[in-house]
N, C-alpha and C positions, 0 to 999 in steps of 0.2 A: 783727274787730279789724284786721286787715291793710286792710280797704278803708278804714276811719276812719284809719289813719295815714297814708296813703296822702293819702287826701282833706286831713288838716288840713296835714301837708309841704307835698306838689306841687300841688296846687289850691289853699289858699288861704296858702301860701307863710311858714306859721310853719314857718320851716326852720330848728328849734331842737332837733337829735331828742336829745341829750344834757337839755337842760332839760326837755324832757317826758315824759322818761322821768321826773326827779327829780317833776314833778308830780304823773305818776297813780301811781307808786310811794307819795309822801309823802300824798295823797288815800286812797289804798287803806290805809297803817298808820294816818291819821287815822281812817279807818270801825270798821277791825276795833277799833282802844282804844275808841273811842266806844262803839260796842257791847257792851264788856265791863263802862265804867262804865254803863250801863243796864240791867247782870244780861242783858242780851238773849245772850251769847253768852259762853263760860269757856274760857280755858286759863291756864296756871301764869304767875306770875310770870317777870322775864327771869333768865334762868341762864346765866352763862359757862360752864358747860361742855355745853350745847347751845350756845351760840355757835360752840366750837372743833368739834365736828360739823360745825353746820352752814355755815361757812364756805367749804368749796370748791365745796358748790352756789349758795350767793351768788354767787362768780366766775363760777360756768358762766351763769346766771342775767340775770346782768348783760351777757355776752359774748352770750347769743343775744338780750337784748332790741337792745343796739348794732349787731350785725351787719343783724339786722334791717333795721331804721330808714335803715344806711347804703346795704341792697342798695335797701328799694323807693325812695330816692329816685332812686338810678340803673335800677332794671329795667322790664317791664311786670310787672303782677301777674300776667296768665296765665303768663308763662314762669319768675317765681320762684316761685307753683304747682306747675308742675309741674317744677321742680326741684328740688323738695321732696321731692317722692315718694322721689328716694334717701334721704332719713333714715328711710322707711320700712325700705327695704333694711337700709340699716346698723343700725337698732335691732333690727329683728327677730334679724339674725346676733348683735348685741349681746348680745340677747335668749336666744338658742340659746346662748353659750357664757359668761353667768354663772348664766342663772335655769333652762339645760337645757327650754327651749323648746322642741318641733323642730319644724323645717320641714319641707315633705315638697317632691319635687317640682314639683309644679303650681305652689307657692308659687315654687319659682324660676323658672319659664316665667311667673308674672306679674311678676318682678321684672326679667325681661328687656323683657319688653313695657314697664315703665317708663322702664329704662336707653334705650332705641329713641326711646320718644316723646319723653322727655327732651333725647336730641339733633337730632331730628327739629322739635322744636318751638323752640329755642332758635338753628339754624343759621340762617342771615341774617335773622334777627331784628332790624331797628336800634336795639331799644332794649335788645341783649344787650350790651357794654361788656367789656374784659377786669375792670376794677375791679369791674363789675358781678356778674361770674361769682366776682369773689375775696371778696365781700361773701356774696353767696351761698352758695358754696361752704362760709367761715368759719362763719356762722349754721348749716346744717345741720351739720357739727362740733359745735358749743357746742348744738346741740339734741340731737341723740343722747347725747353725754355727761352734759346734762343729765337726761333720762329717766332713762336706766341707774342714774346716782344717786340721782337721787330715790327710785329706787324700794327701793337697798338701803340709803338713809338712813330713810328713812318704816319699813323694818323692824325698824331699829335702834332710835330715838327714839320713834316714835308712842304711846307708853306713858305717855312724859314730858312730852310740848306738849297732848297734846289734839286735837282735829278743828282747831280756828283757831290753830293754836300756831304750825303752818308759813305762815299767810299776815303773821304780826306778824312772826316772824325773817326772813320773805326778802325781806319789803320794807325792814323797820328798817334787816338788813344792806344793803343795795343803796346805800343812800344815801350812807355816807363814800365809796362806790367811785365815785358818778356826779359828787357834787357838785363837787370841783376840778375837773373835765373839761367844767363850765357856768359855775360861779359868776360868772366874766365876763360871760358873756350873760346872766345873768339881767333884769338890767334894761335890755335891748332885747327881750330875748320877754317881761316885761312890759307893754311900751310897743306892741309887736305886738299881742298880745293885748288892750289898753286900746282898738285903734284899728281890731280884726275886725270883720267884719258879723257880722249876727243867725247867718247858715249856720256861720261858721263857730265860733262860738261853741258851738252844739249838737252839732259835730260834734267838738268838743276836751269838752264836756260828756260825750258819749257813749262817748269813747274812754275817759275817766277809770272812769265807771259800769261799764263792760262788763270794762276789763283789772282792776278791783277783782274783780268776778264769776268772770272766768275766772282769778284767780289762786287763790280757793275750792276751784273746781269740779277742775281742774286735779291740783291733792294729791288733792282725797277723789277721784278716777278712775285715781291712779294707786295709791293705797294697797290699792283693793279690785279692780282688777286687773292684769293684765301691762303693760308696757311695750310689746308686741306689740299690746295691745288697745287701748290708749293712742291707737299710731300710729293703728292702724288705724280710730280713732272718729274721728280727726282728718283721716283721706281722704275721708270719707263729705260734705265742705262745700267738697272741693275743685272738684266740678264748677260748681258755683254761682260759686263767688268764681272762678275763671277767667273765667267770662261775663259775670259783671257785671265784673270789671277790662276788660274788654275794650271793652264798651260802654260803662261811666261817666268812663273817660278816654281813651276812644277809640285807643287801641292797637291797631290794628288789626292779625294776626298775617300772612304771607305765606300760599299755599294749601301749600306744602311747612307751614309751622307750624301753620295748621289741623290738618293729616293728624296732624301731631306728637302734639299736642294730646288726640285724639282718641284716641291710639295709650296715651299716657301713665294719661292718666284711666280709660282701658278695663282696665291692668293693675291701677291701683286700686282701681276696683269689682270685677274679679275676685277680686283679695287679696284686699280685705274680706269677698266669699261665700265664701271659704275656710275664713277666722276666724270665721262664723258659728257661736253656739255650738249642740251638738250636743244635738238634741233628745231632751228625758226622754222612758223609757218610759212606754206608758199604761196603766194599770192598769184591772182588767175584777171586779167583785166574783164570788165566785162562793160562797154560801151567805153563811157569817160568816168565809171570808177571802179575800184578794184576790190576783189573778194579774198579775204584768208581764209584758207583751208589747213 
């Protein structure tokens, strides 16, 4: 998702990130009603007081898709990658002192290794920016805060929406908050978009497809597990999407950012064999009843 926004911005220069966010938002609540009038998918009619719930993760919602959109135009994607990893940090602590998570040591010896590479990989960097860092910075905020709620709202409400209940209210809501902050531009990023090649038309088709997808996928992974597990599913495509940011818009990192880089992602993959879940005992029959070992 990050490399398609990426792609349809700064390569082929629909640099409308408020309007397109109103798109694949308003695309994504187009799917899931479609859906529902086709019997293909059920949740409850709209209800104000799921609205008032769910309203302040609409805010968070909407604040990390903008941050977003405003970091990668100014950043590379490797470095806002892996400055990402601190929402890892932050949500796991988040994680430890609402939903009594614990961390154990090693978990903080890989959070250090992220804080390392994180500055290691970002220090003379040219396409690091101070606005770039405050973009960044903002986005992991509104992402951590997002999580943590989500996940004590999904415990609250899940009873009353259904499995697709949270992808129709957090798109519905998103839209009064994006649309004054486009409406102007709208018809120039139609007129852009009228006058895109074939690329980048698939690549604005893709982003719509996939951020409807991962806005699904997203609730049902946080609802059946942690917030820790969450982050942690979401390291596991960091090494990729740094390498391809790196070679598909040619960002090319310093060898101190290289080293960073390396340093950052290494703590990652660590954390995540941390968070590895812990293997069931195997059981051995022995006549007509059976033993765990």
């Amino acid at each position: 998702m990050i490399l398609l926004n990426k792609l349809v911005i700064d390569t082929y220069h629909l640099d409308f990130p408020m309007g397109l966010l109103v798109l694949q938002n308003g695309c994504a609540l187009l799917l899931i009603a479609t859906l529902k009038q086709l019997r293909l998918v059920h949740y409850p009619d709209f209800d104000w007081t799921v609205v008032r719930k769910w309203l302040p993760l609409t805010v968070l919602f909407v604040g990390m898709l903008w941050t977003s959109m405003k970091s990668l135009k100014i950043m590379s994607v490797a470095v806002q990658t892996i400055l990402k990893n601190l929402a890892i940090i932050l949500t796991a602590l988040g994680d430890q002192y609402l939903f009594n998570k614990h961390v154990t040591a090693p978990m903080y010896g890989a959070f250090g290794l992220m804080v390392l590479g994180s500055y290691l990989g970002s220090v003379g960097d040219k396409w690091v920016t101070s606005w770039g860092l405050f973009w960044t910075f903002s986005n992991i905020g509104f992402t951590v805060a997002y999580v943590l709620y989500m996940k004590r709202l999904l415990g609250d409400v899940s009873r009353e929406i259904g499995r697709y209940g949270p992808v129709f209210y957090n798109n519905l809501l998103s839209l009064p908050f994006l649309l004054p902050s486009c409406i102007a531009t709208l018809p120039d990023m139609g007129s852009a978009i009228a006058a895109s090649s074939t690329g980048a038309l698939v690549c604005l088709f893709m982003m719509i497809l996939v951020g409807s997808v991962m806005t699904f996928a997203s609730f049902w992974c946080m609802k059946v597990t942690s917030p820790t597990t969450y982050s942690v599913t979401g390291a596991l495509n960091k090494i990729p999407l740094a390498l391809m940011g790196i070679f598909i818009f040619g960002h090319m990192p310093t060898s101190v950012g290289w080293f960073g880089i390396v340093v950052a992602l290494s703590g990652g993959v660590w954390y995540t064999w941390l968070n590895r879940p812990a293997p069931k005992p195997k059981e051995f029959p022995i006549g007509d009843e059976r033993r765990a070992v």
